[in-house]
Each structure stands twice: as C-alpha cells, then as structure tokens.
C-alpha positions as CSV (number, residue, x, y, z in Angstrom):
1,X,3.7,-5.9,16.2
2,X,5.4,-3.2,18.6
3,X,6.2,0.1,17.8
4,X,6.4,0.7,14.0
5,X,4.8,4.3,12.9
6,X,1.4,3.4,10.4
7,X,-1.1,5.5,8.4
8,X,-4.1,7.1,9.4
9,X,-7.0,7.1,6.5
10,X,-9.2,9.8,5.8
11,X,-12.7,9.7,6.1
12,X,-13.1,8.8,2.5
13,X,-10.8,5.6,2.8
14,X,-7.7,7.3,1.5
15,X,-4.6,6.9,3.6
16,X,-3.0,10.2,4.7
17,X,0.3,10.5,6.5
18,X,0.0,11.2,10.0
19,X,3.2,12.9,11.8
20,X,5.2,10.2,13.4
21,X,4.8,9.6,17.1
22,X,7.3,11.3,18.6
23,X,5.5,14.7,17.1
24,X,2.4,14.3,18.4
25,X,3.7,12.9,21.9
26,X,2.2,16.2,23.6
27,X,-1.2,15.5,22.9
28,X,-3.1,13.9,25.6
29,X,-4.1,10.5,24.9
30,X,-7.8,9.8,25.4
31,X,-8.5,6.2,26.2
32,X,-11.5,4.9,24.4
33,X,-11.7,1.4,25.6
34,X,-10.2,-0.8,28.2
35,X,-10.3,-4.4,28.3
36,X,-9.0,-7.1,30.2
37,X,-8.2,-10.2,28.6
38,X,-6.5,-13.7,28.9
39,X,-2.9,-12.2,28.5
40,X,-3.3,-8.4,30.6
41,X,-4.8,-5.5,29.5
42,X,-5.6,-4.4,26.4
43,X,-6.4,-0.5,26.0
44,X,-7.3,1.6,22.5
45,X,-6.5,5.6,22.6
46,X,-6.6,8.2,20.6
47,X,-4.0,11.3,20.4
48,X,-4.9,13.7,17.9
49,X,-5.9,12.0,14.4
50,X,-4.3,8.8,15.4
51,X,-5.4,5.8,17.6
52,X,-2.7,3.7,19.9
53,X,-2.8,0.0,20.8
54,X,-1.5,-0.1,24.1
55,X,-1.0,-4.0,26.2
56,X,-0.1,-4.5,29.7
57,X,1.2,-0.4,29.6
58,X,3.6,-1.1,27.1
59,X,2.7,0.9,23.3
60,X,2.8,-1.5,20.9
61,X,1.5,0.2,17.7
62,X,-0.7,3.2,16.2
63,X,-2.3,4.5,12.9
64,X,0.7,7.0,11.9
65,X,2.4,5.3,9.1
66,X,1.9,1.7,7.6
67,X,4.9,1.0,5.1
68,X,6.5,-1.7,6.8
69,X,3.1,-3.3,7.7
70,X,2.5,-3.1,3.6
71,X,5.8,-4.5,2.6
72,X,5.1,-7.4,5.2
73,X,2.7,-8.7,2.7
74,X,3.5,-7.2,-0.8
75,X,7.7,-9.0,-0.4
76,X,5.5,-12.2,0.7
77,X,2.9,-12.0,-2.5
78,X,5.9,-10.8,-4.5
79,X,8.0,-13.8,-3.4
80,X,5.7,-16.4,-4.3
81,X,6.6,-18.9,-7.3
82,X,3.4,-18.7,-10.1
83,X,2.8,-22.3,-9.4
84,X,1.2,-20.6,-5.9
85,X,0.1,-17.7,-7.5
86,X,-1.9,-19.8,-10.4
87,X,-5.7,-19.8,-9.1
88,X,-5.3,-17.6,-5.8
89,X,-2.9,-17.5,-3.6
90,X,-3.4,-17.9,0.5
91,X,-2.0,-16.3,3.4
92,X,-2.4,-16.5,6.8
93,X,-1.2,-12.6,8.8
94,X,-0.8,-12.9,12.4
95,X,-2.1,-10.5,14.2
96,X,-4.9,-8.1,13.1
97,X,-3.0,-5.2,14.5
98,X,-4.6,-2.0,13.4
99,X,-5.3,-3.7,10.5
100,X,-3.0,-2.3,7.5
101,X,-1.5,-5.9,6.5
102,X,-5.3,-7.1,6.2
103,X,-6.9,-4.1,4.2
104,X,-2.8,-4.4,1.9
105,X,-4.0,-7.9,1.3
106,X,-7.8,-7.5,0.8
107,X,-6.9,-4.7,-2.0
108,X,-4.5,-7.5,-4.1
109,X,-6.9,-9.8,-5.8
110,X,-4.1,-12.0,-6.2
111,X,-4.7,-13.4,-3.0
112,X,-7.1,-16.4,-2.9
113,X,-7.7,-16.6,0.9
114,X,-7.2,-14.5,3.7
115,X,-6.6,-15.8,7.1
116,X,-6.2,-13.4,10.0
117,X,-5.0,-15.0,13.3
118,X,-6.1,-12.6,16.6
119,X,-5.6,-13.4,20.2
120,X,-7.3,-10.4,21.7
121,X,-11.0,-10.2,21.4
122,X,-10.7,-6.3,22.1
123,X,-9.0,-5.5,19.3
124,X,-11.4,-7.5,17.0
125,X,-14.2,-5.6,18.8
126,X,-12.5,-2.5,17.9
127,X,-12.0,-3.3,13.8
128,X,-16.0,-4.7,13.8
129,X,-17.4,-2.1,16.1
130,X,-15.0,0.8,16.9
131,X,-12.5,3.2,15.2
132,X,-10.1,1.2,13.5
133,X,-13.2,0.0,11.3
134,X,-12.0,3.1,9.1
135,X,-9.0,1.1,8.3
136,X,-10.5,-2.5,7.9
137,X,-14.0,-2.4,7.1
138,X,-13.9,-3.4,3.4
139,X,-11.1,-5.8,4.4
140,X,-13.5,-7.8,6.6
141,X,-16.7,-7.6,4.6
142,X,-14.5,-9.3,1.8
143,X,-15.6,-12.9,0.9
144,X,-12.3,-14.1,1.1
145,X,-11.5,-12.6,4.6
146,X,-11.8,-15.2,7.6
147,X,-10.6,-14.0,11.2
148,X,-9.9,-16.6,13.5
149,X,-9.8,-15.6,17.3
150,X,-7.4,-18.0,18.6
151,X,-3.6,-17.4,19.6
152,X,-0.7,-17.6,16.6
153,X,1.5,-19.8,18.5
154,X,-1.4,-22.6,19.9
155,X,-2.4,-22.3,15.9
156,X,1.0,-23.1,14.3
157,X,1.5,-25.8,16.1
158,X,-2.0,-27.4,16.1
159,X,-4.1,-26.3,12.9
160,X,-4.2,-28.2,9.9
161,X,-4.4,-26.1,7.3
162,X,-1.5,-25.1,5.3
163,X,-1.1,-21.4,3.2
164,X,1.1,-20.2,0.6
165,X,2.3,-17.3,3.0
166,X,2.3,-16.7,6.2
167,X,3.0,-12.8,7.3
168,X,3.9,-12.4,11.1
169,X,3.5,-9.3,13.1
170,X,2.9,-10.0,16.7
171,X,5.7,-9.0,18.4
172,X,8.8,-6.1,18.1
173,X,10.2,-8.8,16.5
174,X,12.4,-12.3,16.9
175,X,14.8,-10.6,19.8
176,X,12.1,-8.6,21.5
177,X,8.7,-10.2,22.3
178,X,5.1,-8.7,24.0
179,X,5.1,-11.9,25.7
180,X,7.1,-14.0,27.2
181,X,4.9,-16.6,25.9
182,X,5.3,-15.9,22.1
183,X,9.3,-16.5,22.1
184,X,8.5,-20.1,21.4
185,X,7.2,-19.0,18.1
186,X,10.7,-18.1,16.8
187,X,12.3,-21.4,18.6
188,X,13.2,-24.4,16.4
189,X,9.9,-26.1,17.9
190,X,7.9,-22.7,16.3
191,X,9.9,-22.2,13.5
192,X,9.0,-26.1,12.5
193,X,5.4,-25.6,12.8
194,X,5.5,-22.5,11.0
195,X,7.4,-24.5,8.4
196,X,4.2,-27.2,8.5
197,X,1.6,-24.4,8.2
198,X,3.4,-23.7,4.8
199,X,2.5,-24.9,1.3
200,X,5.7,-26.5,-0.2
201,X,7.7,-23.6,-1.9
202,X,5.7,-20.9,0.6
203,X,6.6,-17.9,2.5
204,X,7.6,-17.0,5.9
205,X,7.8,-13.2,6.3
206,X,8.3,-11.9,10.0
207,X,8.0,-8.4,10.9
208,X,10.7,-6.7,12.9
209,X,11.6,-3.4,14.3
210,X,15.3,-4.1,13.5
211,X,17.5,-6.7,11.9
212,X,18.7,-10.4,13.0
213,X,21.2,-11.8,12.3
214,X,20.2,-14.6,14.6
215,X,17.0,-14.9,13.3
216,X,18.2,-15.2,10.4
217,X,20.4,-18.1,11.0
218,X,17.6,-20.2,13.3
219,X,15.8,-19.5,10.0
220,X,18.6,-21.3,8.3
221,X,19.0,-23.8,10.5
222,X,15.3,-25.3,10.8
223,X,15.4,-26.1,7.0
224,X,14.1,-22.4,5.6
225,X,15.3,-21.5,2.3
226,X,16.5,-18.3,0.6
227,X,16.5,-15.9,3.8
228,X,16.8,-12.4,3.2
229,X,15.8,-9.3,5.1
230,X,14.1,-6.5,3.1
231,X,14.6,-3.2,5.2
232,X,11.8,0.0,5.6
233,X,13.4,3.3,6.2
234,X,11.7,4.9,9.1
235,X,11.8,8.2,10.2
236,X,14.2,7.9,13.0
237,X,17.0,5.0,14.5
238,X,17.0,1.4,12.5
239,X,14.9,0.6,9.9
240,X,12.3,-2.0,10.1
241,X,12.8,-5.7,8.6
242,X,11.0,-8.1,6.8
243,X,12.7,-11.4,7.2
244,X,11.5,-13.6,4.4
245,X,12.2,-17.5,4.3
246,X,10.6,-20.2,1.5
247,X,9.7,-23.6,2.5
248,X,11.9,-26.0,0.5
249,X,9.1,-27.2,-2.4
C-alpha cells in the first residue's frame, strides 16, 4: 500500500487530479492525528489539498492520484468467470488505505459483497470520523460494505469465509514489505491460504509498486493459474502492477 500517487475528491464527491507528490513536496505537512498502535505509529497529514498516511516515519500513501488503486479492483471484477459474476460477486480488499479500492468497488453494483480487511484502528477512525470520509463515506454507508478490523495475514490463514476476489494493497508490494511481519503473506504458507480464502475459479490481484518476476513464479508455483501483470503508468520511474492469479475451479 506504499507509495503509489492517488486522487483527491472535491467537495462534491468528484475526483480531481491533485499534482503528484514530488510537486507539492515544499508544502509543509500539517499532522492531524497521531496514533500509536499494535504495529508503531500511525500518523494522518495534510500538505496542501492532499492528505498522507505516514507508519513508523516511513510515507506509505496519499490522496494524489488513485489509478492503480482502481485498476486493483476493476482487472479483478473484469477477470471473473460469469458463473461468479451471476447473482453478485464478492471481494475481500486488504487494506482500507485511503480508501479508493473501497469507494471503486462500492460504485460497481456488480459486486455482491464487500469485505474490507484493516489492521490499524486509526485509519478506520479517520474514514468514519476524519478527512478521508470525503473519499469513503458512501462506500461505508453501503449495505454491502463490512470492515473488519483484524490483520490480512492472521485472516487468510484463519477465517472461514471464502470470496470471489481478493484485492491486496498492504504493502509496496511482494519484494518490499511495511512490515517485516507481512512477508509471510507472499510465502507459499500465505500464498496457500490466500488460495483457501478463494472461491474455486477466483481472483488474486496484488498491488505493487513495480513488477515481479518472482512473484510471479511463487504465484505459479503454489497452484495459481493464469498469472499476468497488468501495468499503470505513473508519472515518474516504473509503473505500478497488478499481479492477477485465478484459483484453479
């Protein structure tokens, strides 16, 4: 969920382009809130229009531009067999973030049931109380909307339930983690209980800030099918990927 530019909405709910960090970087940041939680500090700021998600002092993402947040879960509903589709599909998106793969998945009514997976109790705080409401509030008042607070990795591997999709945007990607802790999600021990939370013929789509090639074989190699890697062109260095991966049906 690190460092990939998003989109600031305007007051009236449309998104508007904000300029990508590295323009605004003169601003000073004005912190609005700063927790501590189970896994290090947690602190939302605001520079100019946009606000910042900053854990443990390292930036991990802002409201700037959301395209690769979007395509995290349009390639995953797009993906999906119309077996899954037929009746409503379900996903599960790990984490809340700022909250652009949540409202991209509460505007498609082609999704049946929305599952959002959040460790941090601050950054919930922050989408039902705070700022980043302008980005998720009709996302969260939807009837199909559930956020469970509860870490991705402790869920994969214990939860029951199963989705059609599961859309994965916790970390700068497979090769570069927020915490040390969340490498096991990408090990074969992760990948398989990733593979469990998914409805026969689902979904895996994993956010990155750049391609894997490793990834994509550890994808390979714990049973996924059809891996690909859909790229978003960002404004500066290596796109960001979506890794997708189907659950053999």
């Amino acid at each position: 969920m690190c460092g990939h530019p998003q989109a600031e909405p305007s007051p009236g709910g449309t998104a508007v382009l904000s300029p990508h960090p590295a323009d605004t970087d003169a601003q000073v940041p004005v912190v609005l809130d700063r927790r501590d939680g189970p896994h290090g500090e947690v602190v939302l700021r605001q520079r100019g229009a946009r606000y910042e998600i900053i854990a443990n002092g390292c930036f991990l993402m802002d409201t700037s531009d959301g395209r690769s947040e979007r395509l995290l879960v349009d390639a995953a509903f797009e993906t999906l067999d119309g077996a899954a589709l037929y009746g409503g599909a379900s996903v599960l998106i790990g984490g809340l973030g700022v909250g652009f793969s949540l409202a991209r998945a509460a505007a498609n009514p082609g999704w049946g049931r929305i599952a959002v997976v959040e460790r941090e109790r601050a950054i919930i705080d922050w989408h039902r109380e705070g700022p980043l409401g302008a980005i998720s509030r009709e996302a969260l008042s939807d009837p199909r909307t559930v956020i469970l607070h509860t870490d991705l990795v402790a869920y994969a591997r214990t939860a029951s339930d199963t989705y059609d999709a599961l859309c994965l945007d916790i970390d700068n990607g497979p090769d570069w983690t927020v915490t040390e802790d969340n490498s096991s999600l990408y090990s074969p021990a992760g990948l398989a209980a990733c593979q469990a939370r998914l409805n026969p013929g689902g979904v895996l789509a994993v956010w990155s800030a750049q391609p894997s090639a490793s990834f994509e074989e550890s994808l390979r190699n714990a049973g996924f099918s059809g891996v690909r890697t859909k790229e978003v062109q960002v404004a500066r260095g290596v796109p960001d990927v979506v890794h997708l991966a189907h659950r053999p049906a």
